[in-house]
MIZADREN-494942 format. One record per residue (C-alpha): x, y, z; residue number from 1. Coordinates in Angstrom, 3 decimals, decimal comma, padded with zeros to 6 digits. Layout:
! residues N
@px->X	py->Y	pz->Z	k->NUM .
...
This chain:
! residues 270
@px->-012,004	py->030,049	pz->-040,114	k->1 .
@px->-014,000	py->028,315	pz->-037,755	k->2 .
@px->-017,770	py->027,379	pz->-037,821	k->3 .
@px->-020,426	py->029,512	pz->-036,121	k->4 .
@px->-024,084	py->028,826	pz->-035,939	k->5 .
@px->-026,220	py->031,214	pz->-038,052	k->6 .
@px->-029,895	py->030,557	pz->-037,070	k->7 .
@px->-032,847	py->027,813	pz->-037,155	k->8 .
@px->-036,171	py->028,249	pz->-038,664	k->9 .
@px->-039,088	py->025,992	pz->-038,525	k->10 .
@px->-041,699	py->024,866	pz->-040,830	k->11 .
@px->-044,023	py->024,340	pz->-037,425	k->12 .
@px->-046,302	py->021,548	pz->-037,956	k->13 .
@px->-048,908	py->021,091	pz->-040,500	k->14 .
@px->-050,751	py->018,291	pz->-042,942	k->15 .
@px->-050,228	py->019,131	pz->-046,653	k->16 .
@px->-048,726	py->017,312	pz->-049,664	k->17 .
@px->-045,466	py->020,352	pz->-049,064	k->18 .
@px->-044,037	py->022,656	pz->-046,559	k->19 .
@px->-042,590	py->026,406	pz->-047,070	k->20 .
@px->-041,203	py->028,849	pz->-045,162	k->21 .
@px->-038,341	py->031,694	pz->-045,415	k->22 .
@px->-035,470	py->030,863	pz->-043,728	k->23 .
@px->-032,379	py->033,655	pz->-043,468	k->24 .
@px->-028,936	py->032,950	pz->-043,806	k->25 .
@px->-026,118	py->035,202	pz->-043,270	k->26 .
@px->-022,433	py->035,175	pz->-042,559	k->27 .
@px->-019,275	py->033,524	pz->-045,227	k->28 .
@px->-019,145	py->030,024	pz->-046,475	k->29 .
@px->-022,456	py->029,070	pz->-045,548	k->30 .
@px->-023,853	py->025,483	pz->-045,199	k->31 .
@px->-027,538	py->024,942	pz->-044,947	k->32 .
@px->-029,407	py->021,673	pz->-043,024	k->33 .
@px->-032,922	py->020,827	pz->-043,603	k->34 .
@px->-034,264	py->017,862	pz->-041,368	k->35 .
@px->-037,801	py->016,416	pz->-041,613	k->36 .
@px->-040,538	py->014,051	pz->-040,542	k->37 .
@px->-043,076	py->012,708	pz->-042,696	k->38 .
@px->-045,423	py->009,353	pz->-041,988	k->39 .
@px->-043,794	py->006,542	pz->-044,343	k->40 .
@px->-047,308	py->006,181	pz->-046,007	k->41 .
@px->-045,296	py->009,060	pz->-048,017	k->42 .
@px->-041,499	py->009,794	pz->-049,680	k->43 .
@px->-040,115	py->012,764	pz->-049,902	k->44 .
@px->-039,642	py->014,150	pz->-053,588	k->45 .
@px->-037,753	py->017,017	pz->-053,285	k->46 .
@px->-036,099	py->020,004	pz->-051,017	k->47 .
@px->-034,950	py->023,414	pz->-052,031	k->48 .
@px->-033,525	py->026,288	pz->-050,806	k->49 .
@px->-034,172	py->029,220	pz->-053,017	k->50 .
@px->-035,333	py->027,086	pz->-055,560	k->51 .
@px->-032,217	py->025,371	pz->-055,292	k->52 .
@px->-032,088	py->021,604	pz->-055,115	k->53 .
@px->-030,832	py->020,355	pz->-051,667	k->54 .
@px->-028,837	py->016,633	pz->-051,335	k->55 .
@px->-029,967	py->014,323	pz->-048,879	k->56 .
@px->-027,754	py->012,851	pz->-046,209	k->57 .
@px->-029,654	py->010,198	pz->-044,605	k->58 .
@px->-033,110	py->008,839	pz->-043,945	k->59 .
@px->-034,527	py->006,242	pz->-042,063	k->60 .
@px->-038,126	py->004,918	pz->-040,977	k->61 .
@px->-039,949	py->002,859	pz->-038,287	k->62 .
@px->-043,216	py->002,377	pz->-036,255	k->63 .
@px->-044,750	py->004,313	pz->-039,446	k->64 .
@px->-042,295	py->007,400	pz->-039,684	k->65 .
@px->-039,682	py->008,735	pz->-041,611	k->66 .
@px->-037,057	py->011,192	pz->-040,640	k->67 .
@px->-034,400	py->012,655	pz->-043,255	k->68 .
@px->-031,448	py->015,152	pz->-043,660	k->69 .
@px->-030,445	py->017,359	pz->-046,554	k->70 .
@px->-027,662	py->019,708	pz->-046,887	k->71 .
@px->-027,074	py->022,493	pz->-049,311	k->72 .
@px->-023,315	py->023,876	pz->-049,661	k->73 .
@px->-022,924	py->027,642	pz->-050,152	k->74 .
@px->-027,032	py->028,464	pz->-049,830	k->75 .
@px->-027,746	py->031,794	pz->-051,452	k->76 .
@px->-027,164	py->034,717	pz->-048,851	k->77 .
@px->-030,639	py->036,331	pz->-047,220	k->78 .
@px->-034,435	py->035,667	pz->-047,319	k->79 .
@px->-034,901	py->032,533	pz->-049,364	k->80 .
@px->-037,949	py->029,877	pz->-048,921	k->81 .
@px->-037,648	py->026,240	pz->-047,745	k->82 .
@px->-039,965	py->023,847	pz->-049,901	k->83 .
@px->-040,193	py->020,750	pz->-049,262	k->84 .
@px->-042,443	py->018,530	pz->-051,390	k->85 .
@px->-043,922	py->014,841	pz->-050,873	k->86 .
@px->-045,507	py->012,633	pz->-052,521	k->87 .
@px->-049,240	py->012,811	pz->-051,188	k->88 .
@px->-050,626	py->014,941	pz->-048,411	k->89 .
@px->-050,008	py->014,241	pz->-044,571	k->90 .
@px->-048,668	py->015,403	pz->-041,298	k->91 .
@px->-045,124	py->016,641	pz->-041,520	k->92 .
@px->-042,474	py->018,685	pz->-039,395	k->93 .
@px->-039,700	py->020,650	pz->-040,920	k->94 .
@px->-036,613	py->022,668	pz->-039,319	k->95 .
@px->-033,465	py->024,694	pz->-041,537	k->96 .
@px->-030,411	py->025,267	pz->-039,332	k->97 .
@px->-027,795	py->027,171	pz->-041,344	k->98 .
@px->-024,005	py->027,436	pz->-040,452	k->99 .
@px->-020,998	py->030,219	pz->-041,570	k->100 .
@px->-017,458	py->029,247	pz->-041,579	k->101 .
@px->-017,934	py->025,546	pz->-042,849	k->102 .
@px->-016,274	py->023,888	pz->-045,762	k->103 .
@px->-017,661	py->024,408	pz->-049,409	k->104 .
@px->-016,572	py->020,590	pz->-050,793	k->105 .
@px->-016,285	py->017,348	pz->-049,578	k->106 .
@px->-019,098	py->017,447	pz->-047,293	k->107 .
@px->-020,670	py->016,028	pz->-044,940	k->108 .
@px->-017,521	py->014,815	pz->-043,081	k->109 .
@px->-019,419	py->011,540	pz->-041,735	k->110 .
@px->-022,966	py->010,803	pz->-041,006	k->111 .
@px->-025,571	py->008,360	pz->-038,888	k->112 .
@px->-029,488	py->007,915	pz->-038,393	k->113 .
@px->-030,874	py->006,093	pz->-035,335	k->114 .
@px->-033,849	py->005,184	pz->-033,232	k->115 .
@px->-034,622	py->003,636	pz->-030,185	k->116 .
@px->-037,335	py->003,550	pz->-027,760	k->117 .
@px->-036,594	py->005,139	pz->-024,105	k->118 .
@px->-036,058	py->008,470	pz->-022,641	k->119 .
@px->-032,986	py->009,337	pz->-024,751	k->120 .
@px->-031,129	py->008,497	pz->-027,899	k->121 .
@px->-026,941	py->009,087	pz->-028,724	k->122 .
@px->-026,424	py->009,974	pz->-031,937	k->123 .
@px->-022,799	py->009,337	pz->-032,586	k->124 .
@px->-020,462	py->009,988	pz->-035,467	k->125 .
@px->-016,467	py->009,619	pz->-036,156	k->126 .
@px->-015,148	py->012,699	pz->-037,914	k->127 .
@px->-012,553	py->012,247	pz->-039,620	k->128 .
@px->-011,513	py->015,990	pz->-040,146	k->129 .
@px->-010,088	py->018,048	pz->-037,544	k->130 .
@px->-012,345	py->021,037	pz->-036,063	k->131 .
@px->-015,784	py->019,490	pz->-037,128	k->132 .
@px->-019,156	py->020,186	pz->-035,494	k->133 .
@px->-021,999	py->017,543	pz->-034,930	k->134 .
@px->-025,713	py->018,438	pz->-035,751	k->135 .
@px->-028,910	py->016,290	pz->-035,890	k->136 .
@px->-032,680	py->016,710	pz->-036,547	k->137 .
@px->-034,587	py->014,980	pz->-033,926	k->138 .
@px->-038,366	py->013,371	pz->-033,807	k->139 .
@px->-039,952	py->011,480	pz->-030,693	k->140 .
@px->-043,167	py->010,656	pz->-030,365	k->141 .
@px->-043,066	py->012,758	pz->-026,911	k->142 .
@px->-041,021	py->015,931	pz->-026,541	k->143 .
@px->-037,169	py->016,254	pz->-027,149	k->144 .
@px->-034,632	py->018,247	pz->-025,508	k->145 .
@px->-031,285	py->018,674	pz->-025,537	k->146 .
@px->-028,723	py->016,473	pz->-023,062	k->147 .
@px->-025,303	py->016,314	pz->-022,090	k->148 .
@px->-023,136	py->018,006	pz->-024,342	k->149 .
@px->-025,668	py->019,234	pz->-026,832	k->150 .
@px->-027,385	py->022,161	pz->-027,745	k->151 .
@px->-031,096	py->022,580	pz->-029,202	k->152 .
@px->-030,856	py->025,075	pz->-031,559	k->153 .
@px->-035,153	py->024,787	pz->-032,165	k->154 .
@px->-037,769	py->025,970	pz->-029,812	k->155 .
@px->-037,940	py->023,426	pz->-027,143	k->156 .
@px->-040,585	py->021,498	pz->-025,658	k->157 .
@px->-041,340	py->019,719	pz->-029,536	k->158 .
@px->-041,661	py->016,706	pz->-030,984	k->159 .
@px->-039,081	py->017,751	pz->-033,046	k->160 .
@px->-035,911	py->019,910	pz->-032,702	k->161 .
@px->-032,782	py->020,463	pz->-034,439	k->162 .
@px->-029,417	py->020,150	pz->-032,341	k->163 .
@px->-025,456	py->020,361	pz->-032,961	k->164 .
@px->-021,942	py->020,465	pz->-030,695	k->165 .
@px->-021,729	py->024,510	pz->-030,343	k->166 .
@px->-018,016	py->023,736	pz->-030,435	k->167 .
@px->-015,170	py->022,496	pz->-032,616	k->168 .
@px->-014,602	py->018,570	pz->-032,405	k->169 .
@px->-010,793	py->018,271	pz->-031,311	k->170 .
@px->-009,426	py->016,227	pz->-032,539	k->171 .
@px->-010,942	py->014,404	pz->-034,704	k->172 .
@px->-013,301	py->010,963	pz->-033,835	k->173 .
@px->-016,182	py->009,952	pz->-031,970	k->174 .
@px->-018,753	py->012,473	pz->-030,714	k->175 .
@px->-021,716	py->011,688	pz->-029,744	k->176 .
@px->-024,833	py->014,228	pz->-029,456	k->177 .
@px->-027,386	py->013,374	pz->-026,323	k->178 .
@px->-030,950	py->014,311	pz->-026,698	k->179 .
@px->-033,186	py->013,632	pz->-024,276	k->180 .
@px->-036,834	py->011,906	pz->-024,881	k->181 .
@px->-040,116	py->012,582	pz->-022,292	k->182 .
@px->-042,160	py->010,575	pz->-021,781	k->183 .
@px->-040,685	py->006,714	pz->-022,999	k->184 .
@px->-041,308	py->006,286	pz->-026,496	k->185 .
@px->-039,760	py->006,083	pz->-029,965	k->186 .
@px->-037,286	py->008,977	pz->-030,730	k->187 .
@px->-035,645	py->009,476	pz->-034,099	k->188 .
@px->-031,951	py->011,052	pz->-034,346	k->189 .
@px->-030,465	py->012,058	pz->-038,250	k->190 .
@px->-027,275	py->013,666	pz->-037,446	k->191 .
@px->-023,998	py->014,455	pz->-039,830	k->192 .
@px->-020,936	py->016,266	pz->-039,286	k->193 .
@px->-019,292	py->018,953	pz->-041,253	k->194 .
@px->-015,815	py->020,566	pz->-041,434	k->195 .
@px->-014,498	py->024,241	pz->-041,336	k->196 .
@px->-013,540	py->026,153	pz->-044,086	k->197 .
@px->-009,968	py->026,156	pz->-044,605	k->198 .
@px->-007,809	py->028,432	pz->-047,275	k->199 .
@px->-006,557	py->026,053	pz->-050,168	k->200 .
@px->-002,853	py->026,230	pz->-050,208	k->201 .
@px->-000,195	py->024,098	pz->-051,737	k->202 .
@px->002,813	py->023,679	pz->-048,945	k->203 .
@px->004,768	py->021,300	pz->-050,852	k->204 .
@px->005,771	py->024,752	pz->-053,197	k->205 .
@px->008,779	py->026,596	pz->-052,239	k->206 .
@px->010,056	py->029,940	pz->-052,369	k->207 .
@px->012,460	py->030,717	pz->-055,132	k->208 .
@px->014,235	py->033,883	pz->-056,257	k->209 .
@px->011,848	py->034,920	pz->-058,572	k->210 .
@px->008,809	py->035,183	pz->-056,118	k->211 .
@px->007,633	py->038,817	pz->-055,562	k->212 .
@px->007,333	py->040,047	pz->-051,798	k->213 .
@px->003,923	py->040,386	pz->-052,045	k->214 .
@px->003,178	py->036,756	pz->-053,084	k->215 .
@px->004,945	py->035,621	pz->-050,415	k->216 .
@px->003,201	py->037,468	pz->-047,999	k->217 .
@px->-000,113	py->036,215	pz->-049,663	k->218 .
@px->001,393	py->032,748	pz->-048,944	k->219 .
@px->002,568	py->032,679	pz->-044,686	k->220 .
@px->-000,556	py->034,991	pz->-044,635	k->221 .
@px->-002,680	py->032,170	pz->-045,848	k->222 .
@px->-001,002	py->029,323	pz->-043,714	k->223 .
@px->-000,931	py->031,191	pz->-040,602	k->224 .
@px->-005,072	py->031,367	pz->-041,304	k->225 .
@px->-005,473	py->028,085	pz->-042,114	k->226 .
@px->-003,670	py->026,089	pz->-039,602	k->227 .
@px->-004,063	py->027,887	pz->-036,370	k->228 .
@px->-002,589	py->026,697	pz->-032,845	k->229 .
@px->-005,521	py->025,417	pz->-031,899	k->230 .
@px->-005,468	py->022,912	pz->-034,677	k->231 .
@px->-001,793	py->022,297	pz->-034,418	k->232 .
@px->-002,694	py->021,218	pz->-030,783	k->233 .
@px->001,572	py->020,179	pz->-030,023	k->234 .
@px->002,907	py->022,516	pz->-033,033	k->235 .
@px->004,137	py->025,818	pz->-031,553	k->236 .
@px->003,355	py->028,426	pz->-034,346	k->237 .
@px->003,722	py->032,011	pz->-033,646	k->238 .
@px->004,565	py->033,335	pz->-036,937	k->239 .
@px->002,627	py->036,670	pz->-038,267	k->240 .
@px->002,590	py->038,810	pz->-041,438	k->241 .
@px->003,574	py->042,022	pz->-040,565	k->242 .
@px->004,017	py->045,167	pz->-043,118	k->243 .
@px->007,634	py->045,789	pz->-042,000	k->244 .
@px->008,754	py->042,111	pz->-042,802	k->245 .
@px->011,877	py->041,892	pz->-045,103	k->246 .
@px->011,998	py->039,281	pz->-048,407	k->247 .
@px->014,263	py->037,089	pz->-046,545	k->248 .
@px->011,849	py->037,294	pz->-043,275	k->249 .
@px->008,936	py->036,011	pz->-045,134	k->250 .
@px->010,520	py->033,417	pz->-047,052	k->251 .
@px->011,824	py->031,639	pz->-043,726	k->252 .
@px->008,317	py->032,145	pz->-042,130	k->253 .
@px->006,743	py->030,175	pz->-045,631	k->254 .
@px->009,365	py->028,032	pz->-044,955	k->255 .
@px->009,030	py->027,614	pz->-041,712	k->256 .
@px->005,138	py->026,995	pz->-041,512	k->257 .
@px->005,443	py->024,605	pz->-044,525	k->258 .
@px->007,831	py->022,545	pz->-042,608	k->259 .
@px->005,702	py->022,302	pz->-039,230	k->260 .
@px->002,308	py->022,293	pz->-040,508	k->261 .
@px->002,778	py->019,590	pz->-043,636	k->262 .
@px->001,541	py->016,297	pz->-041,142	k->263 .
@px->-001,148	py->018,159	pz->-040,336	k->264 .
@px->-002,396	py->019,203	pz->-043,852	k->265 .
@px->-001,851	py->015,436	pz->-045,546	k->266 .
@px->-004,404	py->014,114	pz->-042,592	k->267 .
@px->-007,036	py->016,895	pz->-043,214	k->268 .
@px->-006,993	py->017,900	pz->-046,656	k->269 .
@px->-009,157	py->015,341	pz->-048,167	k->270 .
């Protein structure tokens, strides 16, 4: 399954001690982002989605600011409020981006926070999973907007914006996300990236003569989902369930995929 963006909602900004506002999510295997900016006269206590508590990825802080990510695996489907609370009252900004089709352990697949002062900031990252995307909550102390390679996913012309790949990284290692910075000033990036969902399934197993046709099916169904030819890059793999297959047919095909897709799975399973 591979990732697809969902939608971004922000908080807009505003001067308070916390920030909420609904946010919708929709789609399978959800993961929800949450990045911020808060003056570092201030922490941030908490953030929920739902009232659930969300983990935080990374902060960092400079020239009196402090930008942060969070990430919530599996974020309950539909209408749910953002909160974010700190620990006294002050200007903040706030933006959710939520994502179908990602992972639902073992996440994020790598993170970094940066800042420089100029008319643009790289946020890079080395995935080490196949297929991951790149996202990252930007602050400047001018307006951001997206750059090479990079799309805002936020309303632009902001101080603040939330941005990610749109596309699979292939294969895996450095990416690097480009947003741009007007006029010269300090610009904050907090980016992470996060891998697709994949079907759990032991290939080291093998068929034997007690297997039922219809577990076997399950099985070269399962594989052919989960390691596609896109992710096999030089793997040619063209087999398919059909309804017509024989015993014997299917058990080659499990066979078959097991054999070619087994390098693959060891470097992407953890």
């Amino acid at each position: 399954m591979a990732i697809s963006f969902d939608r971004a909602t922000g908080s807009g900004g505003g001067v308070g001690s916390s920030a909420t506002f609904s946010h919708t999510t929709s789609g399978t295997n959800r993961m929800l982002f949450v990045g911020l900016d808060i003056d570092t006269s201030r922490t941030v206590s908490s953030v929920t989605y739902g009232g659930v508590a969300m983990t935080k990825i990374n902060t960092q802080s400079s020239g009196g600011i402090t930008c942060e990510l969070w990430y919530l695996i599996n974020p309950t489907v539909g209408a749910n409020n953002v909160v974010a609370t700190f620990s006294g009252s002050g200007t903040y900004h706030v933006i959710a981006a939520s994502y179908a089709g990602v992972r639902q352990s073992n996440q994020p697949d790598g993170q970094s926070a940066n800042n420089t002062s100029g008319t643009s900031i790289a946020n890079t990252i080395t995935s080490t999973r196949d297929l991951c995307w790149h996202c990252a909550y930007a602050y400047g102390s001018g307006t951001t907007s997206a750059g090479a390679s990079t799309t805002e996913r936020s309303g632009s012309g902001f101080a603040y914006g939330f941005f990610d790949s749109n596309a699979a990284i292939t294969p895996a290692g450095s990416n690097t996300l480009n947003i741009n910075h007007y006029p010269t000033g300090t610009v904050f990036a907090n980016g992470a990236t996060f891998s697709p969902y994949a079907i759990e399934v032991d290939i080291t197993d093998t068929a034997s003569a007690t297997d039922t046709i219809s577990y076997i099916r399950q099985i070269v169904k399962a594989l052919t989902e989960t390691i596609t030819v896109t992710q096999l890059h030089i793997l040619a793999l063209t087999e398919t369930v059909t309804s017509s297959d024989s015993y014997l047919r299917l058990k080659r095909k499990w066979q078959n995929l097991a054999k070619n897709v087994s390098t693959w799975t060891n470097q992407n399973k953890n």
